[in-house]
N, C-alpha and C positions, 0 to 999 in steps of 0.2 A: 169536157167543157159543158157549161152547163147554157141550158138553151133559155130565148125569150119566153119568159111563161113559169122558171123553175128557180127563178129567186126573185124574193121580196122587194118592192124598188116602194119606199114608203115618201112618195111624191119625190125622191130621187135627190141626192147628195143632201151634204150632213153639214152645222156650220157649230160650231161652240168657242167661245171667248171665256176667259177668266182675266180680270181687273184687280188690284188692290190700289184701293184707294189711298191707302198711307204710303205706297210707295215699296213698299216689302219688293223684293226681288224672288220671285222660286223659278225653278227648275221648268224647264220642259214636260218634266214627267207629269204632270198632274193634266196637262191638256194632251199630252197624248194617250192618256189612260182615257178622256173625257173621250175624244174622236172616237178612239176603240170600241167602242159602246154600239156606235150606230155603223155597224160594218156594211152592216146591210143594205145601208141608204146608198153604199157607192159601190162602183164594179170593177174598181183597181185600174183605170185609167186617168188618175189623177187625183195628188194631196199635197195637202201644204199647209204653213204655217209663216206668221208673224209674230213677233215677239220685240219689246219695246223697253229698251234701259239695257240692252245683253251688251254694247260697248262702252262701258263708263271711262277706260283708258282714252279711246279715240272721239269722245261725245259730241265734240266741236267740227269734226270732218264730217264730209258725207261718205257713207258707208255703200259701194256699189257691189251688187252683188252680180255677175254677170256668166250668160251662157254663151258657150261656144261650140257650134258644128264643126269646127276646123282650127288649127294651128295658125293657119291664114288669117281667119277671123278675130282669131286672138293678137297677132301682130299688127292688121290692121288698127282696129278698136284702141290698144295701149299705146303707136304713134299718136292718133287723135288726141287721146287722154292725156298724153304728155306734150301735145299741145298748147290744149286748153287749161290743164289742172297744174298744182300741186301735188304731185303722189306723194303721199307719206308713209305709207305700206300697201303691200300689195300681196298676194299669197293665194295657195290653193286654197277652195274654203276643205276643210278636213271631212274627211265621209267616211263611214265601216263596209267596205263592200257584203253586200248579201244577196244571195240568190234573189231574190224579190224584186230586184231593182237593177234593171237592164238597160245598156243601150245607152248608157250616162252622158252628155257632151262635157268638156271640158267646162270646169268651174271654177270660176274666180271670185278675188274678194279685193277690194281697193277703196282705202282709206286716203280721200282726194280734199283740196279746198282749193275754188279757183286763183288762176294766176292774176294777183292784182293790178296790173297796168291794162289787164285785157278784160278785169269787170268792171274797171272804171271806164274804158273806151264804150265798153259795151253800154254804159248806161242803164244797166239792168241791176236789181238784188241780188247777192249771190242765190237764191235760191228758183230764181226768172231763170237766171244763166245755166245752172245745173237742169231745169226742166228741160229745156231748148237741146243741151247739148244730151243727154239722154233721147229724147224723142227722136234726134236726128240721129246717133248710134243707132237704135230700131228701126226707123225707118229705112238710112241708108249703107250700111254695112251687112251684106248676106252675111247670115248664119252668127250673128251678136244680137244677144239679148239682155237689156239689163232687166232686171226682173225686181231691181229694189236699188235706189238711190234717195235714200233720205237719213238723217242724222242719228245714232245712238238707236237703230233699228233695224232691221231686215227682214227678208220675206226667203224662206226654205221651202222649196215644192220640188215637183217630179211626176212623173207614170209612174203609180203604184197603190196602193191603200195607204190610210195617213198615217198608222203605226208604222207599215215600213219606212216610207219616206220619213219619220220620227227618227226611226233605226241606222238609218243609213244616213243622218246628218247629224246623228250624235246630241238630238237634241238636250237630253236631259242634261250635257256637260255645259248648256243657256243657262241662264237667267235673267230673268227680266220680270217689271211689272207688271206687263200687260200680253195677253196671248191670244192669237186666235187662230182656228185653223177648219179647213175644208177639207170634208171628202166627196168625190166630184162622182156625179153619174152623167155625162156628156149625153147630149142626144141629138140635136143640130148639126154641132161643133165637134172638130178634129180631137181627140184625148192623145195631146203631148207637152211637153217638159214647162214652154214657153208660155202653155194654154191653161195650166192647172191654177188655180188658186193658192193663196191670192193674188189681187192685181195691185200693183203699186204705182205713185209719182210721189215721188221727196217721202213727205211722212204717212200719208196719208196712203192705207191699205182696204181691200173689202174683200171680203169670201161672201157669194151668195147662193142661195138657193131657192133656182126658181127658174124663169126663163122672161126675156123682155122680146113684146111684139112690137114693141116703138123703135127697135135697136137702130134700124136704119136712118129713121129722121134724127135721132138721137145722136147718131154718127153724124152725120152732115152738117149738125147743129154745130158739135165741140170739133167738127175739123175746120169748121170756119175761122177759130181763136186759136190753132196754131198746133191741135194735135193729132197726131196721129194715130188709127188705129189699126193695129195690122197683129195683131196676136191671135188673129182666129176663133174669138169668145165673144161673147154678146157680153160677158162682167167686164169686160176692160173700159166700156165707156163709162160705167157709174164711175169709176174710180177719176176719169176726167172731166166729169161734172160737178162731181164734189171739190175738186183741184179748185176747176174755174168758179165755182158759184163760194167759195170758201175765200180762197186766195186772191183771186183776182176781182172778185164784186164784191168782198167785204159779206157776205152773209153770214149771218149764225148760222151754224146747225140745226137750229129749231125753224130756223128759215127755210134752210136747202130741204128739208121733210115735207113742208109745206109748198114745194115745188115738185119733186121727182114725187113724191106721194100725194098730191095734191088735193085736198077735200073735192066732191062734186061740186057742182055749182048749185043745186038746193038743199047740199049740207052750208055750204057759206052764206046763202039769204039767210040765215037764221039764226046768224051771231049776230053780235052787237053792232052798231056803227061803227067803231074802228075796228074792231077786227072784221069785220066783212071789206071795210075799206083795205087792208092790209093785206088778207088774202089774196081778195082780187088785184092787187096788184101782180102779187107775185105771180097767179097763173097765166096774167097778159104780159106781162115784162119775161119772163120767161118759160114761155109755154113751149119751147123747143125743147124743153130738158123734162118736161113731165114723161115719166118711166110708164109704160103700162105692161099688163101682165103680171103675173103671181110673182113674187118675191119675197124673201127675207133675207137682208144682209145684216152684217156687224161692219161697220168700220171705223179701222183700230189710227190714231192718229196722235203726234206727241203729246202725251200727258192725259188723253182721253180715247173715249168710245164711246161709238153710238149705234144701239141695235132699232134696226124699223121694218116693218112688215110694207105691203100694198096694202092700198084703201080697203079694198075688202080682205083683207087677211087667208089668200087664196095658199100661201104657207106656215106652217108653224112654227112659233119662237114661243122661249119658255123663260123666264127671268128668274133669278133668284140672288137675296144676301146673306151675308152670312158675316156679322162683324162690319168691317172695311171692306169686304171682299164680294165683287158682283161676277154672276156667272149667266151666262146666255148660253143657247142651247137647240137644235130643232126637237130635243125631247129632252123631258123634265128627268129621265135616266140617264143621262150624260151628263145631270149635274149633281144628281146624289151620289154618281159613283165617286167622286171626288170630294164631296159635301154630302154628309148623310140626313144633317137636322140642320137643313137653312135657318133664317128666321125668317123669309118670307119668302115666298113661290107664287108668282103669278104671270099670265099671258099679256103683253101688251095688246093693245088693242091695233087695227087696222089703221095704220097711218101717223100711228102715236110715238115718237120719235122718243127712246131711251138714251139718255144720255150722262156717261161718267166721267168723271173727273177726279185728278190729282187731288187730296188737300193741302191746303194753303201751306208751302213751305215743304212738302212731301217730296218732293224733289232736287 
């Protein structure tokens, strides 16, 4: 085994996304060849993958992907689910066993849509309802974890390197148009199944790399509006601040950047009147959610992506196009290995929120 000191940790775990813009469906294999690349950023305690358009049969259900420590936990979770839901399939998700990838809990897959006299009681949106009753599966059912409930997408991880984890979920047999995927070097935080990247609610997925010193106020912040954090990772709260500041407060995404990455306050004296006016709002209206510490996330959400650094750009992301097709990256060799002649390659800048989209009708 090799000891602290005798492998490369290149500011530690790997994040790379591929997009098409027109909507093209590929394969798994191109972003698990991209991940392969930066082996070295991770130590085989955690990889994963999302990918977006892989159920066009069930595109209208929400797609639960869920782990289980026990048989028990599985019989409890599917009472609840047939509760609240509609099942309308339900199955192992399919895996290739391999040496590499040990210690598996039971895997499932459930293709649900609430039961309607109990989302109309509820007075909620189906997708209010589906939050709620997820969080409370996590919360309250040992050993059930949904690790991905949102529509026409899902999120694949494990303990392992993100090739294997690729391998042992069969990813190349996906397709979808949008992809991203983590290889994790934990350093705080526990490396298991539940904890690996990425982090999911409904559509909306992130893989990042980096670490947040805010985690805690950050936590306290988004468990005041109803969620939960208990997966053992400092990433699981972006992914519930994007939810909230998205979903629930109506922001853009060019918004929520300008909250969780927040300009200084004497980069903002120095814009115009209303964007100074505009700014400042959002760091005083929500200054519970501004993220600090080194970051770079991608995250992957229906029909889009958005890759953004911290204000000081304390991690690396690397952009590139190529036709339709956008690729991120924490090194620009993750993305030629799969794209050899971009038409353009460049570094976002510190706070500069990249954002792609479906075209009109692309879907």
């Amino acid at each position: 085994m090799k000891r602290e000191g005798e492998v490369r940790i290149s500011s530690g775990c790997a994040i790379s996304g591929i997009f098409c813009r027109d909507g093209k469906r590929i394969t798994g294999e191109a972003i698990k060849k991209s991940i392969a690349v930066m082996h070295n950023r991770s130590n085989g305690l955690g990889g994963g993958f999302a990918a977006y358009g892989i159920y066009p049969q069930y595109k209208d259900f929400f797609a639960l992907h869920v782990f289980y420590d026990s048989q028990t936990a599985r019989e409890e979770t599917e009472r609840f689910l047939d509760k609240c839901f509609d099942i309308i399939n339900l199955s192992k998700i399919p895996v290739r066993q391999i040496p590499a990838i040990a210690d598996a809990p039971l895997i499932w897959r459930y293709f649900v849509t609430p039961l309607p006299h109990l989302l109309q009681d509820s007075q909620l949106d189906e997708h209010e309802y589906t939050a709620r009753a997820t969080i409370r599966i996590n919360d309250t059912i040992g050993g059930a974890y949904v690790v991905s409930c949102g529509k026409d997408m899902g999120v694949f991880k494990a303990v392992g390197y993100p090739e294997d984890v690729a391998e042992f979920y069969r990813i190349e047999e996906y397709e979808g148009y949008s992809w991203t995927a983590h290889g994790r070097y934990p350093t705080n935080t526990p490396g298991w199944w539940a904890g690996s990247h990425p982090f999911s609610l409904l559509d909306m997925t992130v893989v990042h790399n980096g670490e947040i010193s805010s985690y805690d106020a950050n936590r306290r912040a988004v468990e005041m509006y109803g969620y939960a954090c208990n997966l053992l990772t400092d990433t699981e709260v972006i992914t519930y601040i994007l939810d909230y500041l998205t979903r629930k407060q109506g922001l853009t995404l060019t918004e929520c950047a300008a909250v969780i990455a927040a300009p200084f306050w004497t980069t903002i004296a120095i814009k115009d009147e209303q964007e100074r006016k505009r700014l400042s709002y959002l760091r005083k209206m929500f200054s519970s959610f501004l993220i600090t510490g080194p970051f770079s996330i991608l995250a992957g959400f229906s029909g889009g992506m958005m890759a953004l650094n911290d204000r000081l750009k304390l991690r690396s992301l690397v952009a590139a196009e190529k036709g339709g097709t956008v690729y991120f990256s924490s090194e620009e060799a993750a993305i030629r290995i799969v794209e050899e002649n971009p038409d353009r390659v460049w570094a976002p800048r510190g706070g500069e929120a990249v954002i792609v989209t479906l075209d009109k009708g692309a879907q």
